[in-house]
N, C-alpha and C positions, 0 to 999 in steps of 0.2 A: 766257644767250644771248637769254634774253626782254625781256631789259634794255633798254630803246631808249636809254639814256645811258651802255650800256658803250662802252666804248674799243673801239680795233681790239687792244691789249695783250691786256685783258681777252678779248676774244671769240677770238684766236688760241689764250693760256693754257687756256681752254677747247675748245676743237678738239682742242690735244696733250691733254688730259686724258680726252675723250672716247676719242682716239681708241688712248692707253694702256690705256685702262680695256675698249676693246672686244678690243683684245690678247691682256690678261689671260685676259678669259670664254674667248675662241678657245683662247690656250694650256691653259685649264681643261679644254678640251673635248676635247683631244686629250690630255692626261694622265687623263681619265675613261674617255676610249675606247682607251687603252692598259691603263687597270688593269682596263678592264673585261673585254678582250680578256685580259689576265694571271690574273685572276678566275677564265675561264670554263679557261685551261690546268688552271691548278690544282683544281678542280673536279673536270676529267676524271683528269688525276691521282691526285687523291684518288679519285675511283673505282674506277682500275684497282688502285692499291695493297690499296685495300680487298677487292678481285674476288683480290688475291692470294696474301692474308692470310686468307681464307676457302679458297682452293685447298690453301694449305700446310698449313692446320689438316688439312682434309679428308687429305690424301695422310699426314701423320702420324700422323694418328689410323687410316688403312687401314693404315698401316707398323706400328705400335703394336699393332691387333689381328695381324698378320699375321707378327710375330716372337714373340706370344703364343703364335698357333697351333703354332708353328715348335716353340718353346720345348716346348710340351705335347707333341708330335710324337715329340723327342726326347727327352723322358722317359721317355714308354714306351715308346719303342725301346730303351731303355736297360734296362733291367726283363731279369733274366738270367733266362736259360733253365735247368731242374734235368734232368739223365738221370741212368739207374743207380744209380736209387733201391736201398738195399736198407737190412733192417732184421735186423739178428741179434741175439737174443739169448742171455744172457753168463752164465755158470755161473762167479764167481771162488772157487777153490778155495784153502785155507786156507797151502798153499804158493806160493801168488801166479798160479799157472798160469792161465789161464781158457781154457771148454769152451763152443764152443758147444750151446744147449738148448732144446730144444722145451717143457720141462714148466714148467708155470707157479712151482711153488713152488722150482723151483732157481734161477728167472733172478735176476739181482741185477741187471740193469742190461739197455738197449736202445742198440745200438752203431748208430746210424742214418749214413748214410755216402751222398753223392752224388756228384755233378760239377757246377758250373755254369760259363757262358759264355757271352759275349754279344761280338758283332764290334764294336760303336762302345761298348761301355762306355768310357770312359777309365780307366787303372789308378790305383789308390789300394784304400783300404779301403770296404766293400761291408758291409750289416747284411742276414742271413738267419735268419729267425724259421720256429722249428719249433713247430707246434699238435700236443699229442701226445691222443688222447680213449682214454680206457680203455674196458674193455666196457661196461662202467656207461654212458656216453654220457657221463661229466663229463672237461673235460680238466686233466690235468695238469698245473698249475698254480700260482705264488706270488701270484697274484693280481694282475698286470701284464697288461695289454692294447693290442692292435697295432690300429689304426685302416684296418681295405682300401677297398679302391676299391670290390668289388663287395658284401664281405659282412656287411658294418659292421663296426664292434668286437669285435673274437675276443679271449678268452683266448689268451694263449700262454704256452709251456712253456719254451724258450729262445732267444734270441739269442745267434746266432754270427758274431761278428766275422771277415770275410772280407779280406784284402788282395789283391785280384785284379792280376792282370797282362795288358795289352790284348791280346784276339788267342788267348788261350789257355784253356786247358780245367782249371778248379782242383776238385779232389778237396778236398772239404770231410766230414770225419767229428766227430759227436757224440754221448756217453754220455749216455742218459737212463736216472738212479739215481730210487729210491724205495724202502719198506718195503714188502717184498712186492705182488708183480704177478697181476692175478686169471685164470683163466682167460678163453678168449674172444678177441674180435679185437681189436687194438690199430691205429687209425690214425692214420697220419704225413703230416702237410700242412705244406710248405714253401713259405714267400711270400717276397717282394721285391719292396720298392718298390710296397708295398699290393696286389699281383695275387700269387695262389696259381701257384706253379710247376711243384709236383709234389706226390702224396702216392702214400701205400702202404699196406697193409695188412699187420699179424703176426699170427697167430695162436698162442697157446697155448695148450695140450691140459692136461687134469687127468694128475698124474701115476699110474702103473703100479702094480698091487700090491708092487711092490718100488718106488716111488719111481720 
Protein backbone atom coordinates (compact mmCIF):
# COMPACT_ATOMS: atom_id res chain seq x y z
CA UNK A 1 0.00 0.00 0.00
CA UNK A 2 3.13 2.24 0.24
CA UNK A 3 3.50 1.70 -3.23
CA UNK A 4 2.70 4.84 -5.07
CA UNK A 5 2.62 2.79 -8.67
CA UNK A 6 0.34 0.14 -7.19
CA UNK A 7 -2.95 -0.26 -9.10
CA UNK A 8 -6.32 0.24 -7.64
CA UNK A 9 -6.30 -4.05 -8.28
CA UNK A 10 -3.29 -4.13 -6.25
CA UNK A 11 -4.32 -1.80 -3.44
CA UNK A 12 -8.14 -3.41 -3.24
CA UNK A 13 -6.20 -7.28 -3.27
CA UNK A 14 -4.64 -5.81 -0.39
CA UNK A 15 -7.52 -4.24 1.66
CA UNK A 16 -9.45 -7.99 1.34
CA UNK A 17 -6.12 -9.40 2.65
CA UNK A 18 -5.88 -7.08 5.40
CA UNK A 19 -8.85 -7.08 6.18
CA UNK A 20 -8.96 -11.35 6.21
CA UNK A 21 -6.12 -11.31 8.12
CA UNK A 22 -7.59 -8.97 10.76
CA UNK A 23 -10.62 -11.70 10.83
CA UNK A 24 -8.43 -14.33 11.43
CA UNK A 25 -6.59 -12.60 14.76
CA UNK A 26 -10.48 -11.48 15.98
CA UNK A 27 -11.68 -15.30 15.29
CA UNK A 28 -8.22 -16.28 17.25
CA UNK A 29 -9.19 -14.16 19.88
CA UNK A 30 -12.53 -15.53 20.58
CA UNK A 31 -11.28 -19.17 20.15
CA UNK A 32 -8.64 -18.10 23.06
CA UNK A 33 -11.15 -16.74 25.09
CA UNK A 34 -13.27 -19.59 24.79
CA UNK A 35 -10.56 -22.06 25.53
CA UNK A 36 -9.48 -20.04 28.00
CA UNK A 37 -12.89 -19.74 29.51
CA UNK A 38 -13.00 -23.85 28.88
CA UNK A 39 -9.56 -23.93 30.77
CA UNK A 40 -10.52 -22.22 33.71
CA UNK A 41 -13.94 -24.98 33.85
CA UNK A 42 -11.82 -27.55 33.81
CA UNK A 43 -9.42 -26.44 36.36
CA UNK A 44 -12.26 -26.00 38.81
CA UNK A 45 -13.23 -29.25 37.82
CA UNK A 46 -10.30 -30.87 38.38
CA UNK A 47 -10.41 -29.39 41.76
CA UNK A 48 -13.50 -30.37 42.89
CA UNK A 49 -12.79 -34.16 41.64
CA UNK A 50 -9.67 -33.84 43.45
CA UNK A 51 -11.53 -32.36 46.88
CA UNK A 52 -13.40 -35.75 46.10
CA UNK A 53 -11.08 -38.05 45.86
CA UNK A 54 -9.50 -36.97 48.86
CA UNK A 55 -13.03 -37.00 50.75
CA UNK A 56 -13.67 -40.65 49.56
CA UNK A 57 -10.26 -41.76 50.67
CA UNK A 58 -10.89 -40.10 53.95
CA UNK A 59 -14.64 -41.62 54.49
CA UNK A 60 -12.90 -45.23 53.47
CA UNK A 61 -10.31 -45.17 55.35
CA UNK A 62 -12.93 -43.97 58.56
CA UNK A 63 -15.12 -47.03 57.18
CA UNK A 64 -11.92 -49.29 57.11
CA UNK A 65 -10.91 -48.55 60.67
CA UNK A 66 -14.42 -48.56 61.83
CA UNK A 67 -15.49 -52.07 60.46
CA UNK A 68 -11.91 -53.11 62.14
CA UNK A 69 -13.24 -51.86 65.29
CA UNK A 70 -16.53 -53.66 64.56
CA UNK A 71 -14.78 -56.85 63.54
CA UNK A 72 -12.56 -56.80 67.06
CA UNK A 73 -15.84 -55.99 68.76
CA UNK A 74 -17.29 -58.97 67.69
CA UNK A 75 -14.65 -61.29 68.36
CA UNK A 76 -14.62 -60.86 71.69
CA UNK A 77 -18.08 -60.98 72.11
CA UNK A 78 -17.80 -64.01 70.66
CA UNK A 79 -15.30 -65.63 73.30
CA UNK A 80 -17.77 -68.19 75.32
CA UNK A 81 -18.59 -68.13 78.62
CA UNK A 82 -17.50 -71.44 81.08
CA UNK A 83 -20.25 -72.27 84.23
CA UNK A 84 -20.35 -75.44 86.38
CA UNK A 85 -16.92 -75.95 86.52
CA UNK A 86 -16.31 -79.20 88.29
CA UNK A 87 -13.31 -81.51 88.77
CA UNK A 88 -13.70 -85.15 90.04
CA UNK A 89 -11.50 -87.39 90.39
CA UNK A 90 -11.43 -91.17 89.12
CA UNK A 91 -10.70 -94.36 90.99
CA UNK A 92 -11.00 -96.98 87.56
CA UNK A 93 -11.06 -100.20 89.15
CA UNK A 94 -9.86 -103.30 87.61
CA UNK A 95 -13.54 -104.63 86.65
CA UNK A 96 -14.00 -101.45 84.62
CA UNK A 97 -16.24 -99.68 87.25
CA UNK A 98 -14.97 -96.35 88.42
CA UNK A 99 -15.20 -94.57 91.93
CA UNK A 100 -14.95 -91.49 92.69
CA UNK A 101 -11.65 -90.43 95.10
CA UNK A 102 -10.28 -88.06 97.11
CA UNK A 103 -6.87 -89.92 97.70
CA UNK A 104 -4.17 -88.99 95.75
CA UNK A 105 -2.61 -92.37 95.05
CA UNK A 106 -5.94 -94.15 93.82
CA UNK A 107 -7.03 -91.30 91.20
CA UNK A 108 -6.11 -92.49 87.64
CA UNK A 109 -7.50 -89.74 85.86
CA UNK A 110 -9.32 -85.90 86.35
CA UNK A 111 -12.77 -86.08 84.92
CA UNK A 112 -13.13 -82.10 84.36
CA UNK A 113 -16.58 -81.24 83.00
CA UNK A 114 -18.31 -77.67 82.30
CA UNK A 115 -20.91 -75.90 80.16
CA UNK A 116 -20.23 -73.14 77.78
CA UNK A 117 -22.31 -70.58 75.81
CA UNK A 118 -22.36 -67.70 74.23
CA UNK A 119 -25.62 -65.72 72.44
CA UNK A 120 -24.03 -64.32 69.05
CA UNK A 121 -21.56 -67.17 68.70
CA UNK A 122 -22.42 -68.65 65.41
CA UNK A 123 -22.74 -72.59 65.44
CA UNK A 124 -20.00 -74.60 64.05
CA UNK A 125 -17.07 -76.08 65.82
CA UNK A 126 -15.37 -73.98 68.82
CA UNK A 127 -11.34 -75.01 70.17
CA UNK A 128 -11.39 -74.95 74.36
CA UNK A 129 -7.96 -75.37 75.96
CA UNK A 130 -7.71 -76.75 79.27
CA UNK A 131 -4.21 -75.51 81.40
CA UNK A 132 -4.06 -78.24 84.13
CA UNK A 133 -0.83 -77.16 87.03
CA UNK A 134 -0.06 -79.88 89.38
CA UNK A 135 0.94 -79.03 93.10
CA UNK A 136 4.51 -78.77 92.03
CA UNK A 137 3.36 -75.47 90.07
CA UNK A 138 4.42 -77.17 86.62
CA UNK A 139 1.61 -77.88 84.13
CA UNK A 140 0.64 -80.78 82.65
CA UNK A 141 1.75 -80.99 79.72
CA UNK A 142 3.15 -82.51 75.99
CA UNK A 143 4.79 -79.47 75.40
CA UNK A 144 2.28 -77.54 73.06
CA UNK A 145 1.40 -74.00 73.71
CA UNK A 146 -1.79 -71.69 73.50
CA UNK A 147 -0.94 -67.83 72.71
CA UNK A 148 -3.87 -65.49 75.23
CA UNK A 149 -4.71 -62.18 74.88
CA UNK A 150 -3.72 -61.28 78.47
CA UNK A 151 -1.18 -63.92 79.71
CA UNK A 152 1.20 -64.63 76.94
CA UNK A 153 2.05 -68.02 76.00
CA UNK A 154 0.66 -70.71 78.54
CA UNK A 155 1.44 -74.40 78.26
CA UNK A 156 -1.50 -76.24 77.85
CA UNK A 157 -2.65 -79.70 78.66
CA UNK A 158 -5.67 -80.25 76.27
CA UNK A 159 -7.64 -79.11 73.61
CA UNK A 160 -11.19 -79.94 73.26
CA UNK A 161 -12.85 -79.75 70.21
CA UNK A 162 -16.36 -78.25 70.77
CA UNK A 163 -19.24 -78.15 68.07
CA UNK A 164 -21.57 -75.70 69.42
CA UNK A 165 -25.02 -74.90 68.50
CA UNK A 166 -26.25 -71.07 68.44
CA UNK A 167 -28.28 -70.12 71.49
CA UNK A 168 -27.56 -73.01 73.66
CA UNK A 169 -25.92 -74.23 76.67
CA UNK A 170 -23.09 -77.31 75.68
CA UNK A 171 -21.87 -79.59 78.37
CA UNK A 172 -18.39 -80.20 77.49
CA UNK A 173 -16.48 -83.00 79.71
CA UNK A 174 -12.71 -84.16 79.56
CA UNK A 175 -10.33 -86.91 81.17
CA UNK A 176 -7.14 -85.75 82.30
CA UNK A 177 -4.85 -89.26 82.45
CA UNK A 178 -1.20 -89.36 83.78
CA UNK A 179 1.11 -91.77 85.94
CA UNK A 180 0.30 -90.98 89.27
CA UNK A 181 -1.17 -87.72 90.61
CA UNK A 182 0.59 -86.06 93.78
CA UNK A 183 -0.96 -84.83 96.73
CA UNK A 184 -2.02 -81.27 96.94
CA UNK A 185 -4.09 -78.87 94.90
CA UNK A 186 -4.71 -79.28 91.31
CA UNK A 187 -5.73 -76.34 89.05
CA UNK A 188 -8.02 -76.16 86.13
CA UNK A 189 -8.06 -72.94 83.70
CA UNK A 190 -10.26 -72.99 80.72
CA UNK A 191 -9.70 -70.53 77.77
CA UNK A 192 -11.21 -69.46 74.41
CA UNK A 193 -10.43 -67.48 71.99
CA UNK A 194 -7.22 -66.46 73.95
CA UNK A 195 -9.21 -65.05 77.28
CA UNK A 196 -9.33 -67.54 80.34
CA UNK A 197 -13.12 -68.55 81.04
CA UNK A 198 -13.09 -70.40 83.91
CA UNK A 199 -10.94 -72.35 86.30
CA UNK A 200 -11.18 -74.52 89.49
CA UNK A 201 -9.49 -76.01 92.00
CA UNK A 202 -9.00 -80.22 93.18
CA UNK A 203 -7.60 -81.02 95.95
CA UNK A 204 -6.15 -84.36 96.97
CA UNK A 205 -5.43 -85.65 100.39
CA UNK A 206 -2.39 -88.38 101.27
CA UNK A 207 -4.22 -91.49 101.61
CA UNK A 208 -5.35 -93.26 105.11
CA UNK A 209 -3.59 -95.84 107.20
CA UNK A 210 -5.51 -98.34 105.25
CA UNK A 211 -5.27 -96.57 101.83
Amino acid sequence: MNDKNATQAQLTKAKNMIAELNARISGMEEEITKLTGENQVLTASNATLTQEKTDLETNLATSKTETETLAKTVDVASTFSASNIQIVPVNEKKSGKEKSTTTAKKVDKLVVSFDVENRIAKSGPADMYLIVTAPDGKVISSGSVLNTRADGDKNFTAKIPVNYEQGTRKPVQFPISQQGFETGNYKIEIYHNGFKIGEGIRSLKKGGLFG
